[in-house]
C-alpha positions in Angstrom: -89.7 -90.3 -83.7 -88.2 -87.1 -83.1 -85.5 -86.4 -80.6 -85.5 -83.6 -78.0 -82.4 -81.9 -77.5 -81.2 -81.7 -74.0 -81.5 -78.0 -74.0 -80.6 -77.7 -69.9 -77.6 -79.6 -70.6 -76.1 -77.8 -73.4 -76.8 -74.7 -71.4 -75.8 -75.6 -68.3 -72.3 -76.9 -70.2 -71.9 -73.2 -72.1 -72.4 -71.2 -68.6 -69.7 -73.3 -67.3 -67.3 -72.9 -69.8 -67.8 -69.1 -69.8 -67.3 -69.1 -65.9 -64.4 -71.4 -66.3 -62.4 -69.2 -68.9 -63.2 -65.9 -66.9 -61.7 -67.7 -63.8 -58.6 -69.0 -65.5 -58.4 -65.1 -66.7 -58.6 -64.0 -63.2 -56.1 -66.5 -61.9 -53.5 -65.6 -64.8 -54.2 -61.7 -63.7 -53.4 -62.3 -60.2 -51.0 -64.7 -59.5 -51.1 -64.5 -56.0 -54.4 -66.5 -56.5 -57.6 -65.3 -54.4 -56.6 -64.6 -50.8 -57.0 -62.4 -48.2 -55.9 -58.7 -49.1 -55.1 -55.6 -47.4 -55.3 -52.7 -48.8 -53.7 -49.0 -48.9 -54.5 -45.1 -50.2 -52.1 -43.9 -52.5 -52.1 -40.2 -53.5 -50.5 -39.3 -57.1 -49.8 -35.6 -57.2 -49.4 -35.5 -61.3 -51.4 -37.4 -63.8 -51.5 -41.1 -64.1 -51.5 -41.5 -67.9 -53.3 -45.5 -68.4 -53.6 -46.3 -65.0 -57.2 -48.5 -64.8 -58.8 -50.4 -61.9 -56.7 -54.0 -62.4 -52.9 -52.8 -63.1 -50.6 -54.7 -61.5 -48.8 -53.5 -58.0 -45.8 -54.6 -58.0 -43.5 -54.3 -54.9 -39.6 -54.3 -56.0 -40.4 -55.9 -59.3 -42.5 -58.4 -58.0 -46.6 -58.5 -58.4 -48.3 -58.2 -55.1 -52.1 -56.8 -55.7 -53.6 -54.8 -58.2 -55.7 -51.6 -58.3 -58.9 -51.8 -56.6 -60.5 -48.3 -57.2 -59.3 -44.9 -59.0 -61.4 -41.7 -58.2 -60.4 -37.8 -58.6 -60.1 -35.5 -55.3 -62.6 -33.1 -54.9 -60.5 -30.6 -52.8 -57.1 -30.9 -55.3 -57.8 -31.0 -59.0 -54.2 -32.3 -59.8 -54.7 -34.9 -57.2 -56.0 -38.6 -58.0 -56.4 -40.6 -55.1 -56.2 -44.6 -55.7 -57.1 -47.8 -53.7 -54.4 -50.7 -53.7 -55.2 -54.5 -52.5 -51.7 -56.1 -52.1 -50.8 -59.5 -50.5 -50.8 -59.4 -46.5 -47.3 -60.0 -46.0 -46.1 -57.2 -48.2 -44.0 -55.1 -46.2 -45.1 -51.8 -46.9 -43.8 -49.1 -44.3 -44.9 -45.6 -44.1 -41.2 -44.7 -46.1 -42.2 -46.9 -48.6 -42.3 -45.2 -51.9 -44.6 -45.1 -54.5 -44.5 -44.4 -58.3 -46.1 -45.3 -62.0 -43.7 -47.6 -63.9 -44.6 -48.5 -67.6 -44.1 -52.1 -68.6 -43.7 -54.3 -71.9 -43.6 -52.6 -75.7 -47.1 -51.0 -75.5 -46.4 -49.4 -71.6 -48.9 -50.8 -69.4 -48.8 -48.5 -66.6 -48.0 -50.4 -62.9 -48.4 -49.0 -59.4 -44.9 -49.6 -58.9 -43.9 -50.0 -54.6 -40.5 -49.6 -53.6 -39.3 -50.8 -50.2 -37.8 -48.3 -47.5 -35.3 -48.9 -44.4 -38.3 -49.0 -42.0 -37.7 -52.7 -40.9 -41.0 -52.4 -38.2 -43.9 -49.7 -38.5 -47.4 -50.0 -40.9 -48.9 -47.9 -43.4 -52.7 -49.1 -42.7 -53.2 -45.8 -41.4 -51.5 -44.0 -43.2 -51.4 -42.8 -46.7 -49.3 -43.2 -49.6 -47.9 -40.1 -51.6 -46.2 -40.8 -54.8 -43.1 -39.3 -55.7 -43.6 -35.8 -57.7 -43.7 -37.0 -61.3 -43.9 -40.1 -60.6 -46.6 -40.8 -63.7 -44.6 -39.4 -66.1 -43.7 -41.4 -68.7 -40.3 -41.4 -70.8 -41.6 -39.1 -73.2 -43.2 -36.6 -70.9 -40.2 -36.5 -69.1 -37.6 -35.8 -72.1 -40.8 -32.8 -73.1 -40.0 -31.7 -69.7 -36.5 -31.7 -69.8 -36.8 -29.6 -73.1 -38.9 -27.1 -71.6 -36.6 -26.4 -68.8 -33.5 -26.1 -71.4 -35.7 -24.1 -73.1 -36.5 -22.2 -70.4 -33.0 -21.6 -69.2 -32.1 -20.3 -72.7 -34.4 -17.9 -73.2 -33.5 -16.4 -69.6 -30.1 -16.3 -70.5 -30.4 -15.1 -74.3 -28.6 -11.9 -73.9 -25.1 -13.5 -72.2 -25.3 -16.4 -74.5 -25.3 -13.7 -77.6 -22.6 -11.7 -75.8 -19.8 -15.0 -75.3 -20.5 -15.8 -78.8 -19.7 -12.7 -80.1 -16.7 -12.5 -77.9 -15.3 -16.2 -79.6 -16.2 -14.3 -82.6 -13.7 -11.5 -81.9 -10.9 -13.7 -80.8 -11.1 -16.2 -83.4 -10.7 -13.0 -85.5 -8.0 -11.8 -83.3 -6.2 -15.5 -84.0 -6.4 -15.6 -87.5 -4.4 -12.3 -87.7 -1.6 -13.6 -85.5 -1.1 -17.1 -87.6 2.8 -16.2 -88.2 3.4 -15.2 -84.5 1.6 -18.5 -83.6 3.2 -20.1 -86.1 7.0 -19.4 -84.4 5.9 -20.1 -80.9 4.9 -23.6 -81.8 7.9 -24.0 -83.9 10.0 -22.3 -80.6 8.2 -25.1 -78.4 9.2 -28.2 -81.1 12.6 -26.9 -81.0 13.1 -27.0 -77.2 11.1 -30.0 -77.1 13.1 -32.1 -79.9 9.8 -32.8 -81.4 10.9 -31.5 -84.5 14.0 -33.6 -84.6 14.2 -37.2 -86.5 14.2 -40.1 -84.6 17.3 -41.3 -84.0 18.4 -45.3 -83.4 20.8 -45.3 -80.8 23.3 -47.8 -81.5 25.8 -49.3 -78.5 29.2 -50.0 -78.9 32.1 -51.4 -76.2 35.7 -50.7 -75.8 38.5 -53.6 -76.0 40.4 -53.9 -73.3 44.1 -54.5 -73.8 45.9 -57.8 -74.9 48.6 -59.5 -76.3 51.1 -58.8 -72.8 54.0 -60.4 -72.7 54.5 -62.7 -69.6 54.3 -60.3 -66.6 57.3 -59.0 -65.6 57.5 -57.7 -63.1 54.6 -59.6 -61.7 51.9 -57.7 -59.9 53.0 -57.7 -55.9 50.3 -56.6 -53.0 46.6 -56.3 -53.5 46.0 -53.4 -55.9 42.1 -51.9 -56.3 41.7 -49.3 -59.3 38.4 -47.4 -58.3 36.1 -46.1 -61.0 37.6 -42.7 -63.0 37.1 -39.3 -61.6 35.9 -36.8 -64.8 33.5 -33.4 -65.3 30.6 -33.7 -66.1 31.3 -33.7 -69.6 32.5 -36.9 -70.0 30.3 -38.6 -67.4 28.5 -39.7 -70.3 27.5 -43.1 -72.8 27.4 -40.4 -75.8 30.3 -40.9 -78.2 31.5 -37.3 -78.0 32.5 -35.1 -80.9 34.8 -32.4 -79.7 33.2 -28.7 -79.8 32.9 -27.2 -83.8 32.1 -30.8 -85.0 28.8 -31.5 -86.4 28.5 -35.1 -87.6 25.1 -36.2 -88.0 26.4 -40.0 -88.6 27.6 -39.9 -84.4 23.8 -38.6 -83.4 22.8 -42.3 -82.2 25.9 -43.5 -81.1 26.7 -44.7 -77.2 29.5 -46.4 -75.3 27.8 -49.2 -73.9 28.7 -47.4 -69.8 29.5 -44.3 -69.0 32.9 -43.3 -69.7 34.2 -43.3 -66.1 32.5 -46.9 -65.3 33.5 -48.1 -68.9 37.6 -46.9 -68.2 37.6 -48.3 -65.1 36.1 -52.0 -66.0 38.6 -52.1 -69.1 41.5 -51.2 -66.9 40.8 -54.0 -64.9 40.4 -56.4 -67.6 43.7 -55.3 -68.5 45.2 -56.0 -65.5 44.1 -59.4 -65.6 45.4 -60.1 -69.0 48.6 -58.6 -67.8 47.8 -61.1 -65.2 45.4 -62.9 -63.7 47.1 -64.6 -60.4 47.6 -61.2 -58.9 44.5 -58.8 -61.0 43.8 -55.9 -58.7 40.4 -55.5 -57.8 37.2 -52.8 -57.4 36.8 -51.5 -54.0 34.7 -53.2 -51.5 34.3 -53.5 -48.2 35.5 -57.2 -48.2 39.0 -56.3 -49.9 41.6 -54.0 -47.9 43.5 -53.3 -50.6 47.3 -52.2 -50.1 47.2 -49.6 -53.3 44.6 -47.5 -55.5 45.1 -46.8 -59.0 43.2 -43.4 -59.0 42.5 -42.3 -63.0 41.2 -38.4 -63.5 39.7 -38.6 -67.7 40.7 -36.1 -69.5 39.9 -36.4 -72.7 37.4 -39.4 -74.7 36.6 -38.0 -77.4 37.0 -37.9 -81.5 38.6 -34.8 -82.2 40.2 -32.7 -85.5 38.9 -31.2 -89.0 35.9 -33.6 -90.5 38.4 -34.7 -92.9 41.1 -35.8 -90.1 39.6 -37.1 -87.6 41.0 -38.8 -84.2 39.9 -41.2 -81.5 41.9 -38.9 -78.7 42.3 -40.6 -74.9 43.9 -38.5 -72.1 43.5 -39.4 -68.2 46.3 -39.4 -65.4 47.1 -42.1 -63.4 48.4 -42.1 -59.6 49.4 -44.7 -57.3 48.5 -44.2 -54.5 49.5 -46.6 -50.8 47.2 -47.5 -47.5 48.4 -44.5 -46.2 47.5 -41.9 -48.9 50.9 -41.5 -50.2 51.5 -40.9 -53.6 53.7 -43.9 -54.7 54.0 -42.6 -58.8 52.1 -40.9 -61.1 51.6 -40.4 -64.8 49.7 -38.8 -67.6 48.6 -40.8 -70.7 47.2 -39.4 -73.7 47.0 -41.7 -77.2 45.3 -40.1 -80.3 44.4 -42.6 -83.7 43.2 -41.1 -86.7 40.0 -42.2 -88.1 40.0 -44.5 -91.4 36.2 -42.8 -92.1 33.8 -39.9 -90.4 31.5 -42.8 -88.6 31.2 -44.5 -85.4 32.3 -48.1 -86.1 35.4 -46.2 -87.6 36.1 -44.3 -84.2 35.6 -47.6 -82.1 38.2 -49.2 -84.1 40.3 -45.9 -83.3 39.4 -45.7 -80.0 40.4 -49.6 -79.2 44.0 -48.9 -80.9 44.4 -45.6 -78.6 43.6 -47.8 -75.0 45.6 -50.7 -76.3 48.5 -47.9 -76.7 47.8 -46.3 -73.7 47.1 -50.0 -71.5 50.8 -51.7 -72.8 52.4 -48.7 -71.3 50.3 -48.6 -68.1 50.1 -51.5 -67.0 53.8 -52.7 -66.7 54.5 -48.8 -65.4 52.0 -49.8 -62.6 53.8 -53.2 -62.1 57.2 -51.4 -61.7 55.5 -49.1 -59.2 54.3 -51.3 -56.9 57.0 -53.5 -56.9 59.0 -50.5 -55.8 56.8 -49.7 -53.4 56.3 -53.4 -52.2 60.3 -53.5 -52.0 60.6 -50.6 -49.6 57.7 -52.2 -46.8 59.9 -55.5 -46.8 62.2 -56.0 -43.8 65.9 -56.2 -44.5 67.1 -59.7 -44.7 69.1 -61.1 -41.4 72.5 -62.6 -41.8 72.8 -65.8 -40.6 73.4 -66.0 -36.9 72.0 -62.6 -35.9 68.7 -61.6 -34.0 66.4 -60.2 -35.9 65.1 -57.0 -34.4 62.1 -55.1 -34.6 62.6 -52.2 -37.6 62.1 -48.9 -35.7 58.7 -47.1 -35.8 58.2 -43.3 -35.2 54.6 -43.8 -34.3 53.0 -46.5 -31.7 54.0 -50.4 -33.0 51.1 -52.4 -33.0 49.8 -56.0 -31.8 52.5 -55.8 -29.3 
């Protein structure tokens, strides 16, 4: 017996698979699924290279409808006029700007919506116009840019020709002065000191004074030795060479202060080694002190021929009381010779000149103010007797 094939079946089963794959392909095409729709003119001013009925709308990146009908305007030949369906709740405004955006590798055109600052307002009556060139693609865009270059160049052949030819001329005009440019730059590397090799600076410090016997006389009343008065020469942390020397062994060397800080600071360490109980003191305004050892450099620096050199220091020294009186006064000076034309050679000459100079200052300073400390004592009272107020040419005080 033969069997019929359910022919209805079978073709009933085909027509629903066909309807069922073109409905998953219409759901994957519009994800916003099959809803209500409201739709919009847009009118493109330039070509629309790809566009078909079914691109995607999108609305600031995001799908919201798709192209529902394309058609050329009858009364502008560059214009194409296009019918939009997008999702109700799109908020398109009447600012809301439209253009052609190309997607993926291949460049599926999209009708690409870009929101406005309209927050309220509808564009149901109105219609959309699309940016001018907003259909061109990346290429057509770079063509046009090229144009317009080319364009402006041709327009402006004749002055282009002209500047080149002038930076012909001068680079002409250069090449004939290379040995005039050539000493200007080597005039600026000179007053700049690029041309000059790096130098490494390297620091050195003076010893202060020691080896005192025990003080005597001791240091009497509050002594303050402020920091040196000089010129401007020797307000310096260069090692100085005196004028006609040229040693290029001294180039990097420094004092580790300037000379007037570095004299004053060693004097004082001095004084303390001379000694400490009674060391005078920098001036402050928490010290009223009852003398000022004021020092005026003259000299401090290696002088001589290069092969007889000598670590020369030369200041004055006065003494001065609360008063401003000049108690005493002196001028030092101490020269060492050099064992070799280098710097650590001229420290070691410089510390034996201060040591000099310091063993005959100090105790000269200790004499002075003990003097001078002698003559603002009262008078001893013999026994017995009243002792009565010294007399004052001026006003006595804390009477």
């Amino acid at each position: 017996m033969e069997t019929r094939a359910p022919f209805v079946i079978v073709g009933a089963f085909v027509l629903a698979a066909i309807f069922a794959v073109f409905g998953f392909v219409f759901w994957l095409h519009n994800t916003s699924g099959v809803g209500a729709r409201t739709s919009y003119h847009v009118q493109f001013r330039d070509p629309v290279p790809g566009l078909l009925v079914g691109a995607a709308v999108l609305f600031n990146g995001i799908r919201v409808g798709e192209v529902t009908a394309l058609s050329l305007a009858s009364d502008d030949p560059r214009r194409v006029d296009a019918t939009i369906a997008v999702a109700p709740s799109t908020p398109v405004r009447p600012d809301t700007k439209v253009g052609l955006d190309f997607q993926g590798l291949t460049g599926v055109p999209v009708v690409a919506l870009e929101g406005g600052k309209q927050l309220s307002g509808s564009a149901i009556a109105t219609t959309l116009v699309a940016e001018p060139g907003a259909g061109m693609s990346m290429t057509q865009a770079a063509r046009e840019a090229l144009r317009k270059v080319d364009t402006v160049l041709g327009e402006n052949s004749g002055p282009l020709k002209d500047t080149i030819a002038n930076f012909k001329t001068f680079s002409e005009w250069l090449a004939g002065k290379t040995e005039k440019l050539d000493g200007i730059l080597g005039g600026v590397e000179r007053m700049t000191g690029a041309n000059e090799p790096v130098v490494k600076k390297v620091v050195y410090d003076l010893s202060a004074a020691t080896g005192f016997p025990p003080p005597s006389p001791p240091l009497k009343a509050q002594l303050t030795i402020p920091e040196s008065n000089t010129v401007v020469l020797f307000d310096s942390q260069k090692m100085l060479l005196a004028p006609g020397l040229d040693i290029p062994a001294f180039a990097g060397a420094q004092w580790s202060d300037s000379l007037p800080k570095m004299l004053q600071e060693k004097l004082i360490q001095s004084f303390e080694n001379y000694d400490i109980a009674h060391a005078p003191m920098r001036p402050n305004d928490a010290v009223q002190p009852d003398y000022q050892l004021l020092t005026d450099i003259r000299s401090f620096q290696v002088i001589g021929e290069a092969d007889a050199l000598r670590a020369e220091i030369a200041f004055s020294a006065k003494i001065i009381d609360k008063e401003g009186k000049l108690v005493a006064a002196k001028l030092f000076q101490q020269a060492t010779p050099l064992d070799k034309p280098e710097p650590a050679a001229a420290v070691t000459a410089f510390d034996k000149s201060f040591d000099t100079i310091a063993k005959a200052l100090v105790p000269w300073a200790a004499q002075a103010l003990a003097a001078g400390h002698a003559d603002t004592e009262p008078a001893s009272t013999p026994p017995g007797r009243p002792i009565t107020a010294p007399r004052s040419s001026g006003t006595t005080k804390g009477r």
